[in-house]
C-alpha positions in Angstrom: 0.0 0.0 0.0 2.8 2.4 0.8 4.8 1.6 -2.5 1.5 2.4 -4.3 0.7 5.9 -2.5 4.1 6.9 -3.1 4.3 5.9 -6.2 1.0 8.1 -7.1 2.3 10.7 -5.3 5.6 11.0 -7.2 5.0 9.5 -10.6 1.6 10.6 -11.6 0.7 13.5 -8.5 3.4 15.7 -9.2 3.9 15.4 -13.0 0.1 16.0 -13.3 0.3 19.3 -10.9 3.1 20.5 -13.0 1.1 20.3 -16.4 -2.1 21.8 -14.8 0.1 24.8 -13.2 1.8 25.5 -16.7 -1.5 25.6 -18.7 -3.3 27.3 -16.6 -0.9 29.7 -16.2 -0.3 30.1 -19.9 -4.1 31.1 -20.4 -4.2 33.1 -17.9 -1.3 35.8 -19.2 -3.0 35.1 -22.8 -6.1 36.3 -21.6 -7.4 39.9 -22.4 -6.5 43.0 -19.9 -3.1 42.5 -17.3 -3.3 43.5 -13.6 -2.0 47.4 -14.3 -4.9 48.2 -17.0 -7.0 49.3 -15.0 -4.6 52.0 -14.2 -5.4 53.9 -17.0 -8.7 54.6 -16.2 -7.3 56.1 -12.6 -6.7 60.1 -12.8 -3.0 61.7 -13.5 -1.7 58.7 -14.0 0.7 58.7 -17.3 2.3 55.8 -19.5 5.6 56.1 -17.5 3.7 55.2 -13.9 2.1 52.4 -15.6 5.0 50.8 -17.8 7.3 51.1 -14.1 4.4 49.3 -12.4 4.4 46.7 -15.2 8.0 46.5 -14.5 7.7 45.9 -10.9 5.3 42.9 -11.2 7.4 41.4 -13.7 4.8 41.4 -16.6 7.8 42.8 -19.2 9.0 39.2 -18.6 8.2 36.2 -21.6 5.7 33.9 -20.2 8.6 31.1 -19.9 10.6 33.0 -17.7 7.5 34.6 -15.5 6.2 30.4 -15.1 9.6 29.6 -13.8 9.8 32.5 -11.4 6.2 31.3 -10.2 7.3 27.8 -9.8 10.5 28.5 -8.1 8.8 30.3 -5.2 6.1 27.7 -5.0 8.9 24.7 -4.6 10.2 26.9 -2.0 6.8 27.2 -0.4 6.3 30.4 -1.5 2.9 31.7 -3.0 4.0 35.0 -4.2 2.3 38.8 -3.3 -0.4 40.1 -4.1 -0.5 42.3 -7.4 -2.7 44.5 -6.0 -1.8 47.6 -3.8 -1.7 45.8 -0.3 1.0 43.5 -1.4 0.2 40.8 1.0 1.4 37.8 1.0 -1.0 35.0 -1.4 -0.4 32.5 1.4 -1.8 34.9 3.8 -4.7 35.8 1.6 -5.8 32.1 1.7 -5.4 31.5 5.1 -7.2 34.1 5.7 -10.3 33.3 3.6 -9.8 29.3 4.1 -11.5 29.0 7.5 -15.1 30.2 6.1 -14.9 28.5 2.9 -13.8 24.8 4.8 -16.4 25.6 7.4 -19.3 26.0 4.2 -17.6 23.1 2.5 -17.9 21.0 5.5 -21.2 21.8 6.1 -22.5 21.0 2.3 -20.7 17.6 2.7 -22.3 16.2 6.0 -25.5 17.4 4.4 -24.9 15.3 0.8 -23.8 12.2 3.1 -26.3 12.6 5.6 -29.7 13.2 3.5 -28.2 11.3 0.4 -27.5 7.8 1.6 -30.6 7.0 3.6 -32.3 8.8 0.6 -30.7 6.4 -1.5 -31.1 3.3 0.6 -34.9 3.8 0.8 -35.6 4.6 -3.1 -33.8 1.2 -3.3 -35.6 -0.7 -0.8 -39.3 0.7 -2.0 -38.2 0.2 -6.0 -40.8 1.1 -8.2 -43.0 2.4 -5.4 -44.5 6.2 -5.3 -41.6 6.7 -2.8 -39.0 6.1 -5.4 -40.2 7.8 -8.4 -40.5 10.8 -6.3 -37.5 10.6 -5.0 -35.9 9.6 -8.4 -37.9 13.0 -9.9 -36.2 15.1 -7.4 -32.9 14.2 -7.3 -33.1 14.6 -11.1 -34.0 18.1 -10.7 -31.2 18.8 -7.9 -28.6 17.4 -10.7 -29.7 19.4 -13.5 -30.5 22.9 -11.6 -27.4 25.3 -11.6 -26.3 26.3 -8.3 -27.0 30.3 -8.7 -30.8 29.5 -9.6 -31.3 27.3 -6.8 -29.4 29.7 -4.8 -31.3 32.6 -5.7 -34.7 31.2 -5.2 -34.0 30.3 -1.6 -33.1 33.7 -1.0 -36.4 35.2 -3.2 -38.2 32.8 -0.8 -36.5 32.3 2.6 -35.2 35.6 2.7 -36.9 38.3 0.7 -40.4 36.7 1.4 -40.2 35.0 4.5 -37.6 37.0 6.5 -36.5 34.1 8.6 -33.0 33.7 7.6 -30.4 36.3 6.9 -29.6 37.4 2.7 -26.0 36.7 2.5 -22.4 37.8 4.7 -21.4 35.8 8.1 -22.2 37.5 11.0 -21.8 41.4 11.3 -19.3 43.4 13.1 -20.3 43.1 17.1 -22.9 40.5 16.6 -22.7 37.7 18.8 -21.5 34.1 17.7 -23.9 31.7 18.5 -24.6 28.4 17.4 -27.8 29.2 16.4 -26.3 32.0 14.5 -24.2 29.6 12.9 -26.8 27.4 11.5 -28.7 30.3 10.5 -25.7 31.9 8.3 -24.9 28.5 7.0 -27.9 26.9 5.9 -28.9 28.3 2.8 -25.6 28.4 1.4 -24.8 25.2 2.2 -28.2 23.2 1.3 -27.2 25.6 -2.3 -23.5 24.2 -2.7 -24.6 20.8 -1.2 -27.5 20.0 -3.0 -25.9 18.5 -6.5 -24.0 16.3 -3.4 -27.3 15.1 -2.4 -28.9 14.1 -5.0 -25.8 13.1 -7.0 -25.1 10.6 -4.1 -29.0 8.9 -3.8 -28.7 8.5 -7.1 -25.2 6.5 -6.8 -26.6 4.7 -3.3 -30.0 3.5 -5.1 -28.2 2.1 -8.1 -25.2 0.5 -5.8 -27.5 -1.1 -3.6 -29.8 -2.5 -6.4 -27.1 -4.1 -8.1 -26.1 -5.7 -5.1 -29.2 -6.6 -4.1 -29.4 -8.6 -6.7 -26.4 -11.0 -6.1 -26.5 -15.1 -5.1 -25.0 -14.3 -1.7 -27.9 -11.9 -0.6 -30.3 -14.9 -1.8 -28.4 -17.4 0.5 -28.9 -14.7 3.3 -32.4 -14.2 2.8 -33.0 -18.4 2.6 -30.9 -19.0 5.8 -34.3 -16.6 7.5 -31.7 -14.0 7.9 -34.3 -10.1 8.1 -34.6 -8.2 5.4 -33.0 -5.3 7.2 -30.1 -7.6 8.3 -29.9 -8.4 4.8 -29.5 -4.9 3.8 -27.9 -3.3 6.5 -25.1 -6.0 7.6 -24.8 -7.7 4.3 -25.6 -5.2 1.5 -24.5 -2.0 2.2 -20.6 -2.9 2.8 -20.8 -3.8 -0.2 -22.3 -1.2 -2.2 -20.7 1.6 -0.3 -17.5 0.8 -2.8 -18.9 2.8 -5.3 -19.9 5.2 -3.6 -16.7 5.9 -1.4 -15.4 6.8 -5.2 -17.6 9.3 -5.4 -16.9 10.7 -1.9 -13.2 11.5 -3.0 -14.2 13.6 -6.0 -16.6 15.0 -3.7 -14.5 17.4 -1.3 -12.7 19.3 -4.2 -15.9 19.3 -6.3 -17.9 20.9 -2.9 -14.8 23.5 -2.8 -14.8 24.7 -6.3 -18.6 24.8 -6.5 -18.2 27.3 -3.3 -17.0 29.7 -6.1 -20.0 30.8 -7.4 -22.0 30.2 -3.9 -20.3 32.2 -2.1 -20.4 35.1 -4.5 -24.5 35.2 -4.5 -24.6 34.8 -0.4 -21.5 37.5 0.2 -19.8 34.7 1.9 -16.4 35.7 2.9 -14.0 32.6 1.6 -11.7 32.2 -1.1 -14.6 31.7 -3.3 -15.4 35.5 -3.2 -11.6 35.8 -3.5 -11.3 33.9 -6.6 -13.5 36.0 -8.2 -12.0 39.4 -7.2 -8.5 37.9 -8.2 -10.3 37.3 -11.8 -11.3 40.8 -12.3 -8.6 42.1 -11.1 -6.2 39.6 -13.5 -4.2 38.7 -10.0 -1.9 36.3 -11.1 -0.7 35.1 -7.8 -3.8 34.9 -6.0 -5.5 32.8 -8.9 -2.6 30.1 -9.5 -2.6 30.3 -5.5 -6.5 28.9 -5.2 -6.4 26.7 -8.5 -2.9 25.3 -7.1 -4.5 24.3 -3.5 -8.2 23.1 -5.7 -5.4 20.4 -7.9 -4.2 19.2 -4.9 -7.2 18.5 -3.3 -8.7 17.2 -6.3 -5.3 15.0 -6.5 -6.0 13.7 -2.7 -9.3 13.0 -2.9 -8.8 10.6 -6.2 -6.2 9.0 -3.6 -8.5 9.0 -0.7 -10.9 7.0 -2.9 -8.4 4.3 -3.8 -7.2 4.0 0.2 -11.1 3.6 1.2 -11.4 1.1 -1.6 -8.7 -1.3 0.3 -10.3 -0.3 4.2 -14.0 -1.3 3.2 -12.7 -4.6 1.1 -10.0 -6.4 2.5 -9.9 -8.5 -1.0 -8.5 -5.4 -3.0 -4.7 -4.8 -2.6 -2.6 -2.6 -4.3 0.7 -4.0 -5.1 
């Protein structure tokens, strides 16, 4: 097992990080605009100001040399500054913001697990039944609705027209941190970011649990006079959690970069909010910082997968 994780980790992790960083990075200094135009739209500023600015961040520089310069800081553990006016410290930046974005994350994925496996396990058990096609209808719709609509209409509705939970932020300045409080701020934003999680997952844990279902050594359970919830619960499920734990380790970087676009409609102050600002802005740092730390847990969860894999079924090795 250990040859095999380090063996991912050096001959296919790091290789694969390197090609993501040095594409991404090529778009991103092909794109249209650079991090000093907006300068020209800022008064008595002339050509001279600007091109000494463009100096300073290193933008004169071919992309070749600029990538290296990145990379070189990064393998020293170094995320670059800032190319904005502060000139703090990308590293600090995410730190910063990281707290509010795991603690949304977090939330979202103890809600998909939590509502979408019993979900799942009960639209298999009652197949074909009113209870299934309803649940099979609605985790349809939580698949194909975007984010920023679903989003949006619990705020119309929870917000705007009921008044019972706040529009968007994380607690204001000399407001009192509660646990109610908590659950308040979090639970639109996360049911939003969570809910392709949820219904993703039933869908995975009805289908799993069918096919097992169906197998000779669930028969031999059921004529031994073994219940039909020991059948499921002690000798199906092991089993058709495998599938599923797949699923959970694209899950957590999935649940991080679909904070993104939730945390820009609820004013939710993570690095979701801070992606977007680094965007407009063409922040260079601060964007290969985020995308860099989203690879890497993309990269783990692939390989949290696989490690589950061998935990749940003794019979799997990996040599």
């Amino acid at each position: 097992m250990w040859r095999y994780i380090v063996r991912r980790i050096f001959v296919q992790g790091i290789p694969v990080l390197l090609g993501f960083t040095f594409v991404l990075y090529f778009v991103i200094t092909i794109a249209p605009g650079s991090p000093v135009t907006h300068l020209r739209g800022v008064p008595n500023i002339d050509e001279e100001t600007i091109a000494r600015r463009q100096a300073q961040l290193g933008l004169n520089d071919s992309f070749p040399v600029q990538y290296v310069k990145w990379l070189g800081r990064v393998l020293r553990g170094d995320l670059g500054l800032s190319f904005d006016s502060s000139r703090r410290p990308v590293s600090e930046l995410i730190l910063e913001r990281m707290p509010a974005t795991i603690l949304l994350s977090a939330s979202s994925i103890v809600l998909g697990w939590v509502i979408g496996i019993p979900v799942g396990i009960l639209s298999a058990r009652y197949q074909y039944s009113a209870l299934d096609y309803v649940i099979t209808f609605l985790a349809f719709v939580g698949i194909s609705a975007p984010s920023f609509f679903f989003g949006l209409l619990l705020l119309y509705v929870f917000a705007a027209r009921l008044n019972v939970l706040p529009a968007g932020g994380f607690f204001l300045a000399g407001e009192p941190r509660t646990l109610v409080g908590y659950v308040q701020y979090l639970l639109l934003p996360s049911i939003t970011l969570g809910l392709g999680s949820i219904a993703g997952i039933a869908r995975y844990m009805r289908s799993s649990l069918l096919e097992v279902m169906g197998q000779d050594f669930l028969r031999t359970a059921r004529a031994k006079g073994l219940s039909e919830n020991k059948v499921v619960y002690k000798h199906a499920l092991r089993n058709a959690l495998l599938p599923i734990l797949t699923l959970m380790g694209f899950t957590i970087p999935s649940i991080f970069s679909g904070a993104v676009i939730v945390e820009n409609i609820f004013a939710w102050p993570g690095l979701g909010s801070l992606a977007i600002q680094a965007v407009n802005e063409r922040n260079y740092p601060v964007i290969m910082g985020i995308n860099l730390m989203f690879a890497v847990l993309i990269f783990l969860g692939s390989l949290i997968a696989d490690i589950s894999y061998a935990v749940v079924d003794p019979r799997i090795r990996y040599e």
